[in-house]
MIPADO-914402 format. One record per residue: residue number from 1; residue in three letters; x, y, z of N, C-alpha, C in turn. Coordinates in nm, 4 decimals, padded with zeros to 6 digits. Atoms other than C-alpha are relative to their C-alpha. Layout:
N
[site NUM, "ALA", [X, Y, Z], [X, Y, Z], [X, Y, Z]]
...
END
This chain:
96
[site 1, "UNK", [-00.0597, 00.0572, 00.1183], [19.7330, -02.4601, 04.7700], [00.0110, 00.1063, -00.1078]]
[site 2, "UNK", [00.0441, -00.0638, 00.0809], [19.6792, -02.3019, 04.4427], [-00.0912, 00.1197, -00.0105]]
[site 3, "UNK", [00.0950, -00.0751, 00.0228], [19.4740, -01.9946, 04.3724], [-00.0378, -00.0492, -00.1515]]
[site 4, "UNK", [00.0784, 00.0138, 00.1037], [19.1949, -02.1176, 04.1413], [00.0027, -00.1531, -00.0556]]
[site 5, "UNK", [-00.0282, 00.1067, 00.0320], [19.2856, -02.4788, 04.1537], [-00.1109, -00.1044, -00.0499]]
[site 6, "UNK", [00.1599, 00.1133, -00.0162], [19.0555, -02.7671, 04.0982], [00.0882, -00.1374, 00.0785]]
[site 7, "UNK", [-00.0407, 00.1475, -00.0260], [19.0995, -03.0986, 04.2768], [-00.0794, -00.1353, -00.0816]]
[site 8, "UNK", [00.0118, 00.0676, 00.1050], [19.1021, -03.3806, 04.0769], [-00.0086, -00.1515, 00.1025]]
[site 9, "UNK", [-00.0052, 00.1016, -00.0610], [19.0762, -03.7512, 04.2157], [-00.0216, -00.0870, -00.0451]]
[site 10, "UNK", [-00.0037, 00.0919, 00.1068], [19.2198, -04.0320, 04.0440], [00.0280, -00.1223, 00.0927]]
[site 11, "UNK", [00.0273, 00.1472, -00.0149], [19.1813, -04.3850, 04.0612], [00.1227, -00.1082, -00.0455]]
[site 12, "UNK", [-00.0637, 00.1254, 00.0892], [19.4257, -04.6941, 03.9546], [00.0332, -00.1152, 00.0598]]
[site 13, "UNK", [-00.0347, 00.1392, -00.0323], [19.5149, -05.0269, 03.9948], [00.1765, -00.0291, -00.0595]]
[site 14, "UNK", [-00.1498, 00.0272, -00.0226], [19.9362, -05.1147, 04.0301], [00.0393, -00.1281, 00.0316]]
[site 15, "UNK", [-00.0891, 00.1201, -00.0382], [20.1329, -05.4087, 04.0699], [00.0554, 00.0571, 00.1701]]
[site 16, "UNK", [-00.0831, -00.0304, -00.1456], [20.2424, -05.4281, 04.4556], [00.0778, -00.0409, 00.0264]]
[site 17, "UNK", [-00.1627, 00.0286, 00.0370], [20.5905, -05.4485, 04.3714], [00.1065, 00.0813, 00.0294]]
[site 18, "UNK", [-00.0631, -00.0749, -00.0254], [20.8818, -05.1918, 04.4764], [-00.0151, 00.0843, -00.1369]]
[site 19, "UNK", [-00.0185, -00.0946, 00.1036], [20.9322, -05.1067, 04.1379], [-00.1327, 00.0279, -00.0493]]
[site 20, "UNK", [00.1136, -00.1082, 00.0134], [20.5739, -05.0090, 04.0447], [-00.0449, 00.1132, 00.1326]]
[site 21, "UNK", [00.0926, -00.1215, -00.0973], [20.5117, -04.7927, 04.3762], [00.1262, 00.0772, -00.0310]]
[site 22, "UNK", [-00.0998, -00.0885, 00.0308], [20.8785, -04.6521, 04.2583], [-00.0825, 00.1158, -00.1084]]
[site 23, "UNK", [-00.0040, -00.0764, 00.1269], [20.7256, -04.5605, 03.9259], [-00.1074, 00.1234, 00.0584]]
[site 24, "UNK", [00.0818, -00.0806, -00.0442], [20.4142, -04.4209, 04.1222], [00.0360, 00.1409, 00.0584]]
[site 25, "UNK", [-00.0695, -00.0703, -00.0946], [20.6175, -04.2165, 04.3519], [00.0527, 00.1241, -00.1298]]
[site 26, "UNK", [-00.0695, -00.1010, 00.1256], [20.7807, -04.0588, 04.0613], [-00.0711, 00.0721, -00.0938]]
[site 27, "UNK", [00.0833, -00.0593, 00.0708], [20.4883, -03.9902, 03.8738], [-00.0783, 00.1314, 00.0815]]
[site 28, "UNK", [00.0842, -00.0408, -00.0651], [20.3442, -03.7946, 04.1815], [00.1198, 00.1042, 00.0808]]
[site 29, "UNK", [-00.1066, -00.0729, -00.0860], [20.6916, -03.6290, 04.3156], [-00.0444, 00.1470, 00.0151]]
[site 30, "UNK", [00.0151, -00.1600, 00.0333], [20.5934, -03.2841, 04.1619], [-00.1014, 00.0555, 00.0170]]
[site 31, "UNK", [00.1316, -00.0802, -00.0140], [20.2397, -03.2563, 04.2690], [-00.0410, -00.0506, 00.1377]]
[site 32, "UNK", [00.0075, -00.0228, -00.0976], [20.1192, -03.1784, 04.6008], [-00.1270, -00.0916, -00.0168]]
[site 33, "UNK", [00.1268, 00.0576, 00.0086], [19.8806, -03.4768, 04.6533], [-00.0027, -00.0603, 00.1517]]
[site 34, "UNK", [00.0104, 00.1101, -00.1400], [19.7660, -03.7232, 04.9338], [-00.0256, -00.1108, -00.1061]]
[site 35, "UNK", [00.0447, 00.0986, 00.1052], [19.7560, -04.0721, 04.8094], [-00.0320, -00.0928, 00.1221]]
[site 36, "UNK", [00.0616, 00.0911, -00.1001], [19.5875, -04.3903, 04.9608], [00.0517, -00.1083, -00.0982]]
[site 37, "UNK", [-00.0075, 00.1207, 00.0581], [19.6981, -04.7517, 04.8536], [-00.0369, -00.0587, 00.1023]]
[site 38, "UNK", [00.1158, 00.0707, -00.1051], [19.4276, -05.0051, 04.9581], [00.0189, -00.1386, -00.0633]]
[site 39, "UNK", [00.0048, 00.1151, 00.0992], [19.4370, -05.4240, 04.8796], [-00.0826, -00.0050, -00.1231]]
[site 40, "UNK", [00.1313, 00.0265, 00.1763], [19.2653, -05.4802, 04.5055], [-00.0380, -00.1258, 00.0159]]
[site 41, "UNK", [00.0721, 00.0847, -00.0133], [19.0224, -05.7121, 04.6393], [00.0517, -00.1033, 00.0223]]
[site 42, "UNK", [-00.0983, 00.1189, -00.0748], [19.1672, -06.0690, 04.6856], [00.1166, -00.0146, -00.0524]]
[site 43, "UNK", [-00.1232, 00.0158, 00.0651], [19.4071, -06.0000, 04.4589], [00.1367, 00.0256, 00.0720]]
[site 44, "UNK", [-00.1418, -00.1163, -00.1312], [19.7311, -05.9268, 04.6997], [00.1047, 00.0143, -00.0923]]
[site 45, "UNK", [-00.0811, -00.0507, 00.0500], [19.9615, -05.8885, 04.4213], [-00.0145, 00.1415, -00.1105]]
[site 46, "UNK", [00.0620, -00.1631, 00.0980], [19.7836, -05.5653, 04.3011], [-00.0318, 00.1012, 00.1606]]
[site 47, "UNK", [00.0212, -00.1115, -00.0634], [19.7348, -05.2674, 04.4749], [-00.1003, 00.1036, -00.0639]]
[site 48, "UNK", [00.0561, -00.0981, 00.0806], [19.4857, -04.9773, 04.4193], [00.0177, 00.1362, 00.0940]]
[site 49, "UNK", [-00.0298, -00.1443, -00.0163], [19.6040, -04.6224, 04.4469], [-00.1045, 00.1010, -00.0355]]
[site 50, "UNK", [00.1187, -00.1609, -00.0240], [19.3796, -04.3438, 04.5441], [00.0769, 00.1645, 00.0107]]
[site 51, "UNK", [-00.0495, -00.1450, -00.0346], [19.5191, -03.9760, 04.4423], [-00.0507, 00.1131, 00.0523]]
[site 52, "UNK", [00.1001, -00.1088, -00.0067], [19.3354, -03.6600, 04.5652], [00.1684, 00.1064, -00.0331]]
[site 53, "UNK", [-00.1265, -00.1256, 00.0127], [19.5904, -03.3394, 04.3742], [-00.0709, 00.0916, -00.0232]]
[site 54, "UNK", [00.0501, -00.1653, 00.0364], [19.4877, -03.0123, 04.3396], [00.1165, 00.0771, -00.0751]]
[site 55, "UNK", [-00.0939, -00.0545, 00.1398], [19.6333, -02.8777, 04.0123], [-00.0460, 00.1507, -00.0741]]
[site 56, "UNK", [00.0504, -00.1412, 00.0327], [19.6098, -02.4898, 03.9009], [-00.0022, 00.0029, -00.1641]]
[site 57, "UNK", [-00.0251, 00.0031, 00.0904], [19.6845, -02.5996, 03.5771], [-00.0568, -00.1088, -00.0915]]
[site 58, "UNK", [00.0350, 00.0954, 00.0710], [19.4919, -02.8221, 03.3011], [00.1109, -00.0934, -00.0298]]
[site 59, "UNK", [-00.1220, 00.0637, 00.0227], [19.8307, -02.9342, 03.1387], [00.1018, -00.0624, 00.0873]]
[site 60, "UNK", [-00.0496, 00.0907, -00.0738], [19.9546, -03.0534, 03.4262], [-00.0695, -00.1282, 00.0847]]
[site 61, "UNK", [00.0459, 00.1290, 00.0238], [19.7021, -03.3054, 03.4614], [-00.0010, -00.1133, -00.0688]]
[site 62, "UNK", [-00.0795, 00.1090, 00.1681], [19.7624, -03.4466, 03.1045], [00.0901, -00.0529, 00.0211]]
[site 63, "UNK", [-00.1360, 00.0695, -00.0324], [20.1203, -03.5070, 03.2165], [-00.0428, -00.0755, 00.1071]]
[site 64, "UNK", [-00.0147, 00.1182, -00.1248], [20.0526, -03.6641, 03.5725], [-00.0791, -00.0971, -00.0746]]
[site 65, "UNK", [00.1190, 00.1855, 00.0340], [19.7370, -03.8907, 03.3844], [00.0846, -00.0276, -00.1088]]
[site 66, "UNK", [-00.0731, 00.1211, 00.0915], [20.0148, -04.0117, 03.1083], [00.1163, -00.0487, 00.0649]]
[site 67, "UNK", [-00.0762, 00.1109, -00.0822], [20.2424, -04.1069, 03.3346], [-00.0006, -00.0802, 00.0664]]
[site 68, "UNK", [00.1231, 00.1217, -00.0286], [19.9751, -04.3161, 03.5384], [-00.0371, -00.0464, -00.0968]]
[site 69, "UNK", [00.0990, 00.0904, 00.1255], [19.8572, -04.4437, 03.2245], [00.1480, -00.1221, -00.0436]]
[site 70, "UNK", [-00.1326, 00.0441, 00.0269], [20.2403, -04.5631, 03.1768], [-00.0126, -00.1355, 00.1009]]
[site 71, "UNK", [-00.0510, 00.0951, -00.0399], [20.2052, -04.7617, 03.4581], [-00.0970, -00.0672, 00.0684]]
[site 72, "UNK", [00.1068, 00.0277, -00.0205], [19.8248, -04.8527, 03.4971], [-00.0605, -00.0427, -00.1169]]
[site 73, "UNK", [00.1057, -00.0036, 00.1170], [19.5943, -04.9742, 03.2016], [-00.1032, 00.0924, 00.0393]]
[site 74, "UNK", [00.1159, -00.0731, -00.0151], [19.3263, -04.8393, 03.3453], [00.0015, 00.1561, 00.0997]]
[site 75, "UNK", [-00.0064, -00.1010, -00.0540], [19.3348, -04.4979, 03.5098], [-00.0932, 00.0760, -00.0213]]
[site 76, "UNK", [00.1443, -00.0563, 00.0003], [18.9730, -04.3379, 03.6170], [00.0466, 00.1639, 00.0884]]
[site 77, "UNK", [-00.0574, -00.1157, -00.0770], [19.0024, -03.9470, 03.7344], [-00.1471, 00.0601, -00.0173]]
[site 78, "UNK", [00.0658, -00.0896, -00.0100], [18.7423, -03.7125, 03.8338], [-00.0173, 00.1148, 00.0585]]
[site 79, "UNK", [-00.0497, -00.1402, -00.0990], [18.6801, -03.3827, 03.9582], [-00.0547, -00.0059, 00.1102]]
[site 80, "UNK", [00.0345, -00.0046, -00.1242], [18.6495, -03.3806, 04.3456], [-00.0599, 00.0935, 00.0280]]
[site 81, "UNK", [00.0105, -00.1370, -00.0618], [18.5802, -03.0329, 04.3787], [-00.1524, 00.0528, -00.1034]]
[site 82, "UNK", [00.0911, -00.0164, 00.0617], [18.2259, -03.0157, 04.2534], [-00.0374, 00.1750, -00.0200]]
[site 83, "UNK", [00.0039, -00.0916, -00.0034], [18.1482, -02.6997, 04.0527], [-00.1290, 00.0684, 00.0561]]
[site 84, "UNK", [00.1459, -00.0048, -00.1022], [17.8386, -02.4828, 04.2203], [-00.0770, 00.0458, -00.1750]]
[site 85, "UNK", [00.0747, 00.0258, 00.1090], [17.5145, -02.4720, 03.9642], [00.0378, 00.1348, -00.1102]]
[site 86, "UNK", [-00.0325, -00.1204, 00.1556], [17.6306, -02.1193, 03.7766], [00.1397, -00.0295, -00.0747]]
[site 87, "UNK", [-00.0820, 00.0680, 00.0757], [17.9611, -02.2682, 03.7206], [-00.0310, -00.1420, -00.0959]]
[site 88, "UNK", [00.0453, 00.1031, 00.0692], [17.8253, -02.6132, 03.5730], [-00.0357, 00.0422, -00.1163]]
[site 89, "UNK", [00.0679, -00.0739, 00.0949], [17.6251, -02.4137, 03.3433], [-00.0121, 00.1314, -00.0435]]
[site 90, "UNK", [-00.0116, -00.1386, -00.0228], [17.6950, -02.1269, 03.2580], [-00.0707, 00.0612, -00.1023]]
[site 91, "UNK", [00.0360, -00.0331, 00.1186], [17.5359, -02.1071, 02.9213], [-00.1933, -00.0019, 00.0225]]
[site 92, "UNK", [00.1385, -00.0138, -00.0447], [17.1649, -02.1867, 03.1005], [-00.0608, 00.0548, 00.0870]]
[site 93, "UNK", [00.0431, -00.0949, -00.0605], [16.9302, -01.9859, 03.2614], [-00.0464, -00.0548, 00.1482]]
[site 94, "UNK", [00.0119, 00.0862, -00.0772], [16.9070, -02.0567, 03.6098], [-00.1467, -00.0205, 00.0597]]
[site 95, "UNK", [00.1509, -00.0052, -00.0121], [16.5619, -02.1670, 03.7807], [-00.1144, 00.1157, 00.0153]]
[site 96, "UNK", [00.1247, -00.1011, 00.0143], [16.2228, -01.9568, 03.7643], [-00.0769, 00.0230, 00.1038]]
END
């Protein structure tokens, strides 16, 4: 992918409707992701979308999470790609 990327792995809940997996689709055209849509519990007219993207770029996270936010209330993201303990901290001294 990227040199120096991070993977990111976001969360949301969608209407399971043509035109919301349109909007999804569109929000996700430009970034090299895998996505998972799974039933939202008994609800069958919802859907929940699972992204995993790997993005080299901060600012292009901002854009993909406001255009999920466009068409999600809720939109949860975290970083997949856990950093190792001198990256986490870089400002503390490491153990003794």
């Amino acid at each position: 992918m990227y040199r120096n990327a991070i993977k990111w792995r976001i969360r949301l809940t969608l209407s399971d409707d043509p035109y919301s997996r349109a909007l999804f689709r569109e929000a996700l055209c430009d970034q090299p992701a895998s996505v998972r849509l799974l039933p939202h519990g008994t609800d069958i007219t919802k859907v929940t979308g699972e992204v995993m993207v790997e993005l080299a770029q901060d600012e292009r996270l901002a854009s993909l999470l406001s255009a999920l936010r466009g068409i999600s209330p809720q939109v949860f993201v975290a970083r997949a790609d856990r950093p190792g303990p001198a990256e986490a901290s870089p400002d503390l001294p490491g153990p003794s």
